[in-house]
C-alpha positions as CSV (number, residue, x, y, z in Angstrom):
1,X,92.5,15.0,80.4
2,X,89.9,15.4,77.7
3,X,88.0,12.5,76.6
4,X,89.3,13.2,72.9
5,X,92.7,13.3,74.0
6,X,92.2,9.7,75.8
7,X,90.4,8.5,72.3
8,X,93.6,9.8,70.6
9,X,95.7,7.7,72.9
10,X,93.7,4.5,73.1
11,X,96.1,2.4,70.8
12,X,98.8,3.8,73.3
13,X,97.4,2.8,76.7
14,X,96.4,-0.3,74.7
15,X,100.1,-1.1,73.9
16,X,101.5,-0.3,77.4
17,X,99.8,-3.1,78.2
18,X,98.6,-1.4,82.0
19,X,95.6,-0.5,83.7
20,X,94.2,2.5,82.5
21,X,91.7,4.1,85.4
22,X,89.3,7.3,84.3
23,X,88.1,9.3,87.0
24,X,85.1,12.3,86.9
25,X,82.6,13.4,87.8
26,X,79.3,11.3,87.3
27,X,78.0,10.9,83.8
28,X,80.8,12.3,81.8
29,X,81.1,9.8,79.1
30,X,83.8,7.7,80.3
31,X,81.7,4.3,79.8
32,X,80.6,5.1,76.0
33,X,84.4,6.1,75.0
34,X,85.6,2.8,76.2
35,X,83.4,0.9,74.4
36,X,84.8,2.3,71.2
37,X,88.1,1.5,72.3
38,X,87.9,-2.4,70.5
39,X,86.9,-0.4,67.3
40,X,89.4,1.5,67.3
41,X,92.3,-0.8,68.4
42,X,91.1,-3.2,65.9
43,X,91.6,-1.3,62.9
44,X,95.1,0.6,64.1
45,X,96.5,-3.2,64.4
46,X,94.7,-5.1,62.3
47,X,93.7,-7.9,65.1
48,X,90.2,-9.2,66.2
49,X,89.6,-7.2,70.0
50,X,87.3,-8.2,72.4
51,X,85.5,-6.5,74.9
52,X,84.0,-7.6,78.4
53,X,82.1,-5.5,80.9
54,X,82.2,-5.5,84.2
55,X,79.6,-4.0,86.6
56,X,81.2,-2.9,89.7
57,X,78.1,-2.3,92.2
58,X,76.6,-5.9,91.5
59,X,80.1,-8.0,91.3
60,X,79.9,-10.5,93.6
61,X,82.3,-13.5,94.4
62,X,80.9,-16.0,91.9
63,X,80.9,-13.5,89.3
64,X,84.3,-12.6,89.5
65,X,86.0,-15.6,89.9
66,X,83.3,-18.7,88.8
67,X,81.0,-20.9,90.8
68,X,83.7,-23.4,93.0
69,X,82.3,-27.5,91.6
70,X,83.0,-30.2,93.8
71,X,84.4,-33.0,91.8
72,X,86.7,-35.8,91.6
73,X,90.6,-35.9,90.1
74,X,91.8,-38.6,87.5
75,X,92.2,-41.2,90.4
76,X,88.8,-41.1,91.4
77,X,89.7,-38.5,94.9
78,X,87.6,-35.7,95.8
79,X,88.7,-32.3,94.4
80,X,86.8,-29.1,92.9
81,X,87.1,-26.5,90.1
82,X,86.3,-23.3,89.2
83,X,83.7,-22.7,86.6
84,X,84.4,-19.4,84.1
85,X,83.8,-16.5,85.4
86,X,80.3,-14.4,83.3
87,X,82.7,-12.2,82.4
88,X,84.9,-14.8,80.3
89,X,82.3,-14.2,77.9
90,X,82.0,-11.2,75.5
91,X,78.7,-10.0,74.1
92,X,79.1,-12.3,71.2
93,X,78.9,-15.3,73.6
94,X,82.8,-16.2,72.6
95,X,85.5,-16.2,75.5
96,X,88.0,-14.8,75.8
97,X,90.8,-16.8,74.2
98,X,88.9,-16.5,71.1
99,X,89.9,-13.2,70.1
100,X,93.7,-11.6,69.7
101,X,93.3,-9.2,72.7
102,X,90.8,-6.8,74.1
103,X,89.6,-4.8,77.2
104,X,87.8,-6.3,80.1
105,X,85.9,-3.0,81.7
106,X,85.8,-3.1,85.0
107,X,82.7,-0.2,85.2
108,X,82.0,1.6,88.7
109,X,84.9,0.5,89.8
110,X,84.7,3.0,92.9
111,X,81.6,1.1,94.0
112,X,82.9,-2.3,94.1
113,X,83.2,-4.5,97.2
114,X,86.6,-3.7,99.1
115,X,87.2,-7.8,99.0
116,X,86.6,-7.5,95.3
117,X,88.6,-5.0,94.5
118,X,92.2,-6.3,95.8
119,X,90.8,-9.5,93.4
120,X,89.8,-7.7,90.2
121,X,92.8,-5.1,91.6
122,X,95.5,-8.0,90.9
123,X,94.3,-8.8,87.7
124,X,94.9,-5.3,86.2
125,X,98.1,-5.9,87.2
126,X,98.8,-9.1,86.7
127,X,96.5,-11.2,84.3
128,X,95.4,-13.7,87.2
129,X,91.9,-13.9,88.7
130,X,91.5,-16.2,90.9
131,X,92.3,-19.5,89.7
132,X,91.8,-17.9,86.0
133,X,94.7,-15.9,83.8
134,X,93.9,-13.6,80.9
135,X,94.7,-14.7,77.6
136,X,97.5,-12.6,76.0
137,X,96.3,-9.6,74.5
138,X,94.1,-8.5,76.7
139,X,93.7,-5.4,79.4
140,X,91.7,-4.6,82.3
141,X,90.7,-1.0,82.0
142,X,88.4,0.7,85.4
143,X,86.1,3.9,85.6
144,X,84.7,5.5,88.7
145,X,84.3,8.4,90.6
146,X,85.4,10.3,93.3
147,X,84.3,9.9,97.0
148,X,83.7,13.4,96.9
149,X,81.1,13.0,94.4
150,X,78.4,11.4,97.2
151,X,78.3,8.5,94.5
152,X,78.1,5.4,96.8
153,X,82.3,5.0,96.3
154,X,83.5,2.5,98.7
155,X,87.9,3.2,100.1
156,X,90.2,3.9,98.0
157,X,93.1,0.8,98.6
158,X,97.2,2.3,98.3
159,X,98.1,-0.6,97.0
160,X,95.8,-1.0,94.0
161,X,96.3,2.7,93.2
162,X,99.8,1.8,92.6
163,X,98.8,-0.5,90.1
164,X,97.3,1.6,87.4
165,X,97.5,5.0,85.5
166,X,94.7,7.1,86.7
167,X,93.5,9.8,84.6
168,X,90.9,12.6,85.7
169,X,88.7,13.3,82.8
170,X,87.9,16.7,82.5
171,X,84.3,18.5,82.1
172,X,85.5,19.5,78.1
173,X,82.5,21.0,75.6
174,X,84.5,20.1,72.4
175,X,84.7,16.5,73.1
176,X,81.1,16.3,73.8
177,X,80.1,18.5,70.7
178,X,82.6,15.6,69.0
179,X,80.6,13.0,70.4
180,X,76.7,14.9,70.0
181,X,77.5,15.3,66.1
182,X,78.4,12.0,65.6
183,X,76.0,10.1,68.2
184,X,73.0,12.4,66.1
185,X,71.8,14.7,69.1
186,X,69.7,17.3,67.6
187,X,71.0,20.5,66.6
188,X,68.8,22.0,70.0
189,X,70.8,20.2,72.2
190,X,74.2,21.1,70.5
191,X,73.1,24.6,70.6
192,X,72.3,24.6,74.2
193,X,75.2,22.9,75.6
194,X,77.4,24.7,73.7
195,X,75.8,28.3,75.3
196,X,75.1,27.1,78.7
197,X,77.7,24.1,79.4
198,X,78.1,25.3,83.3
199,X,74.4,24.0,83.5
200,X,74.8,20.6,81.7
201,X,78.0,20.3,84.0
202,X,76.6,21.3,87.4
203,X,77.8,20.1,90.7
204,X,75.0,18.0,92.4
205,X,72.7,19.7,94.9
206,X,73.0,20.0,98.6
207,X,69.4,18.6,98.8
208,X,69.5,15.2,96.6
209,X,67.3,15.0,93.2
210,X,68.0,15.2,90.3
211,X,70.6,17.4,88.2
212,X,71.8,18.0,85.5
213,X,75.0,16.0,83.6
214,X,76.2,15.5,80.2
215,X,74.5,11.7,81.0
216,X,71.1,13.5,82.0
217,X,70.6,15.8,79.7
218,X,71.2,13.5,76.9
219,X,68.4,11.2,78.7
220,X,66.2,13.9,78.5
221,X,66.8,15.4,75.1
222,X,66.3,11.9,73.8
223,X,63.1,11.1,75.9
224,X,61.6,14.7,74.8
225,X,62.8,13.9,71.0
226,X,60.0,10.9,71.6
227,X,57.4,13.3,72.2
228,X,57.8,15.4,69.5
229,X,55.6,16.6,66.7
230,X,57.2,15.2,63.7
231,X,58.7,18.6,62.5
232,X,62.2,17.7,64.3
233,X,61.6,20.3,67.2
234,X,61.4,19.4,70.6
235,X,57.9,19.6,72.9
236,X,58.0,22.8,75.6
237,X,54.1,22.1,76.9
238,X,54.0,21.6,80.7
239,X,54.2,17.6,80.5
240,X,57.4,17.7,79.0
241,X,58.7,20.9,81.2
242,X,57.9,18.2,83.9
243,X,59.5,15.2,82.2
244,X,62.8,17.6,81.7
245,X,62.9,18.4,85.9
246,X,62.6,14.9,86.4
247,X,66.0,14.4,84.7
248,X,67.7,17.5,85.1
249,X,66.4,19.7,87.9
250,X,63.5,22.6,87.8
251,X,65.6,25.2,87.3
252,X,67.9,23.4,84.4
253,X,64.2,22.4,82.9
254,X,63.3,26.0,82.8
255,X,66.5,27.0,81.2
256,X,66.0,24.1,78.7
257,X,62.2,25.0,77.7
258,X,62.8,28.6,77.4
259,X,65.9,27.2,74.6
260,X,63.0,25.7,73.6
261,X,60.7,27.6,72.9
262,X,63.2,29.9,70.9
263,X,63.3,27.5,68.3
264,X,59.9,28.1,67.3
265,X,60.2,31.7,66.6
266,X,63.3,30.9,64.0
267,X,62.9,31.4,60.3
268,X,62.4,28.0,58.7
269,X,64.7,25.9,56.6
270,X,61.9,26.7,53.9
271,X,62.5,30.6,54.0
272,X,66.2,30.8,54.1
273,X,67.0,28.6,51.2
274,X,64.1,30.2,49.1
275,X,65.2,33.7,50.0
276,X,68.3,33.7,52.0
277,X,69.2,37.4,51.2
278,X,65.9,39.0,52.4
279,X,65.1,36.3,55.4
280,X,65.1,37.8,58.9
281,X,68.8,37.1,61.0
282,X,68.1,36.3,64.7
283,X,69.9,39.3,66.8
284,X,70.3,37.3,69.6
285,X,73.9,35.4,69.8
286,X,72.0,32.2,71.2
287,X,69.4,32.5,68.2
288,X,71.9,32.4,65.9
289,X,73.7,29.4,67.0
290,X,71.1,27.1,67.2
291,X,70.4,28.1,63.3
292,X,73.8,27.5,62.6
293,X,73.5,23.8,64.2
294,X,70.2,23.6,62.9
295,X,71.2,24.3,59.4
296,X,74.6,22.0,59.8
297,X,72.6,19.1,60.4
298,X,70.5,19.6,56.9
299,X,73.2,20.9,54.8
300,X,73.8,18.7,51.0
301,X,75.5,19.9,48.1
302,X,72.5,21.1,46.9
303,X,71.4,23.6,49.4
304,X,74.7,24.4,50.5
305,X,75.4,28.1,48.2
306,X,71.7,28.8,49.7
307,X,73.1,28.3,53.1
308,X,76.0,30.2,52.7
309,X,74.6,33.0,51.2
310,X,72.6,33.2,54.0
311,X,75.2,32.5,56.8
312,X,77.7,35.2,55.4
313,X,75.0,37.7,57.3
314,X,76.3,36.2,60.6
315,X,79.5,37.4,62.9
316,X,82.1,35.0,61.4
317,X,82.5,33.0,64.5
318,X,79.0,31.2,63.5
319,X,80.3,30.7,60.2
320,X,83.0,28.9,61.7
321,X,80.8,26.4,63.7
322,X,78.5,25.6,61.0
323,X,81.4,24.5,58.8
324,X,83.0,22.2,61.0
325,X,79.5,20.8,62.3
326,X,78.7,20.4,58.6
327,X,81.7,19.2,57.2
328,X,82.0,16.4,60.0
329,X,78.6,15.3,59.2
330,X,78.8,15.4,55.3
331,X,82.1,15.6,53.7
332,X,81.3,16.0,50.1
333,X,80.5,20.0,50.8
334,X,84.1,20.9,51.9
335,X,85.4,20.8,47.8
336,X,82.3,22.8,46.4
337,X,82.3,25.9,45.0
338,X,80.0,27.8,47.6
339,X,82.4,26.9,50.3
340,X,85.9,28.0,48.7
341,X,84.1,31.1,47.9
342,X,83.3,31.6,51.5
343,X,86.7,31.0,52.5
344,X,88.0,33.3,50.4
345,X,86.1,36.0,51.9
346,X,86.9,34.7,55.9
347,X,90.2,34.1,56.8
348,X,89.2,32.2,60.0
349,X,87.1,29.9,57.7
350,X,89.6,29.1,55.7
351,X,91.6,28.3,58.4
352,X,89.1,25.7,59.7
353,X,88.3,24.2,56.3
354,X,92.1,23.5,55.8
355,X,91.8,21.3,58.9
356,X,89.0,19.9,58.0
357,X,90.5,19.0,54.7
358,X,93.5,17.8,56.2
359,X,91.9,14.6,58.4
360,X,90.5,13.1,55.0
C-alpha cells in the first residue's frame, strides 16, 4: 500500500476500531504519517484525539504496565497497585481519559521484547494492559520491519498476527514528493529523488554502513541545508561530500554532489523572470527538472506569466510538474490569467489544473 493511500484511509482504520500494523522497509515514513493521524481524525469527527508513543526497543516491564506499589486495602491488610503506565500520558502531559479517543503508537514494534509483545499484543486487541484498560475511543496502532531487513526484529508470534491488519507500505515516489512539498525540502532534493528514486530506496549493503533511505537522505539534505551559503543552494566542497557518505553511502554521496553541483550552472531566478524568452533552457532532462522545482517553490502571482513564459520552452511533461508542485504550495496562481492561458495551449496541463482545482 502507498502511504497516501493509508493517509486517505486513516478515519477508516480509525473507525474499525482494530490494530492497524505498517510494515517496510526501514525509514519509509511510516512514523511521521501516524503522527498526523490525530490531526486528521480530529477534524473528519469533530472530537479531541490523542496520541501516545510507544518505543518498542527500550519498553520494558514497568513501562508498559506501571511500577507494582506495595500498599495496604481499606481494612488496613497488605495489598499493591499498579501505578500508570508513561505511556498513559500524551505529550501534553494529560492521560488518556482526557481526550475522546486517539492512537497509542506502539513504534518498532518488530524490536520489542517477545514477553512484551503478547502484553502490548493483547491490548491491540482487546483494550487491557495489564491491570489497565483503554478509555473508549482509543486504538493501538504498530510499525516495524521485516526480519529480512537485518533490523534487530525479534519472532514474529501467530497469535498476535492474528490480531491485527498488517499492511506493507510500499517504496512509492509520489507520496514522498506529497510529503517533501509540504514538509519544505528544497526543490534539490525533490529533483533528485524524483530522477534517481532507486538510489534513495536502496536495499542495505552486504558490508554494514551506511545507506541510503527516504529517512537518510532527508537527514542529510537537511544537515547540508545548515551549511549552506545563504543563496538557498546546497554546499558540494569535500566536507560536505563527506558529511553526505556518512548518511547515505560514498557512492549515493557522489551521485548527490554531482546533482549538486549542477545547480550551480543553472540560469538564475534573476535572468529568467527578467528575460524569460532569450534565457538559456538546460538540455539536459535532469537540468530541467530541478528548474522546474526550483522555480515551483518561488512562484507568486506576480512572477508567475514570467515563469510561464519561460516554462512553455520545456517538453510538456515539466510543465506538468511545476504546476502541481506550484499549485500545492500556493493556491492563489491556479485562477490567474497566465495559467489558463497555458492550459489552453497543453492539454495535459489542463488536465492537471482541473484536479488541482477540484480538491479546493
Amino acid at each position: 500500500m502507498k502511504l497516501n493511500t493509508f493517509k486517505d484511509r486513516i478515519v477508516g482504520y480509525y473507525n474499525t476500531g482494530n490494530c492497524i500494523t505498517l510494515r517496510s522497509k526501514p525509514g519509509r515514513g511510516k512514523t511521521s504519517v501516524v503522527e498526523q493521524a490525530p490531526a486528521i481524525i480530529s477534524a473528519a469527527l469533530g472530537k479531541r484525539m490523542g496520541y501516545s508513543y510507544i518505543s518498542g526497543p527500550t519498553l520494558t516491564p514497568a513501562d508498559t504496565v506501571g511500577y507494582l506499589i506495595p500498599s495496604k486495602d481499606a481494612k488496613g491488610n497488605a495489598a499493591s497497585f499498579f501505578t500508570r503506565p508513561p505511556w498513559w500520558y500524551t505529550a501534553e502531559g494529560l492521560p488518556l481519559e482526557a481526550y475522546d479517543g486517539g492512537v497509542v503508537f506502539w513504534d518498532e514494534e518488530d524490536k520489542t521484547e517477545i514477553d512484551l509483545k503478547k502484553v502490548v499484543g493483547e491490548m491491540a486487541l482487546t483494550g487491557r494492559c495489564g491491570p489497565h484498560k483503554l478509555p473508549n475511543g482509543w486504538v493501538v496502532w504498530m510499525a516495524g520491519n521485516l526480519r529480512s531487513d537485518r533490523s534487530g526484529s525479534t519472532r514474529d508470534l501467530d497469535h498476535l498476527i492474528n490480531r491485527r491488519c498488517e499492511l506493507k507500505i510500499e517504496d512509492d515516489l509520489e507520496s514522498w514528493l506529497d510529503w517533501g512539498l509540504k514538509s519544505g525540502m528544497p526543490a534539490l532534493a525533490l529533483a533528485f529523488a524524483k530522477s534517481n528514486w532507486h538510489i534513495v530506496t536502496a536495499d542495505a549493503p552486504e558490508v554494514q554502513g551506511p545507506w541510503p533511505t527516504p529517512r537518510s537522505f532527508v537527514m542529510c539534505i537537511q544537515h547540508l541545508m545548515q551549511f549552506g551559503d545563504g543563496s538557498g543552494k546546497l554546499p558540494h566542497d569535500n566536507a560536505a561530500q563527506e558529511d553526505a557518505r556518512g548518511y547515505i553511502g560514498s557512492a549515493a554521496a557522489a551521485q548527490l554532489m554531482n546533482f549538486i553541483r549542477l545547480e550551480y550552472e543553472l540560469p538564475s531566478l534573476e535572468d529568467i523572470l527578467a528575460d524569460p524568452l532569450g534565457t538559456k533552457v538546460p538540455e539536459r532532462a535532469d537540468a530541467q527538472m530541478l528548474v522546474a522545482y526550483s522555480l515551483a517553490a518561488r512562484v507568486d502571482v506576480g512572477n508567475i506569466s514570467a515563469m510561464v513564459a519561460y516554462l512553455d520552452r520545456f517538453p510538456q511533461e515539466f510543465s506538468v510538474l511545476f504546476a502541481d508542485a506550484a499549485c500545492n504550495r500556493d493556491r492563489n496562481i491556479l485562477n490567474t490569467p497566465a495559467m489558463d492561458g497555458w492550459c489552453q495551449r497543453n492539454g495535459t496541463l489542463m488536465v492537471t489544473i482541473s484536479k488541482l482545482r477540484a480538491k479546493r
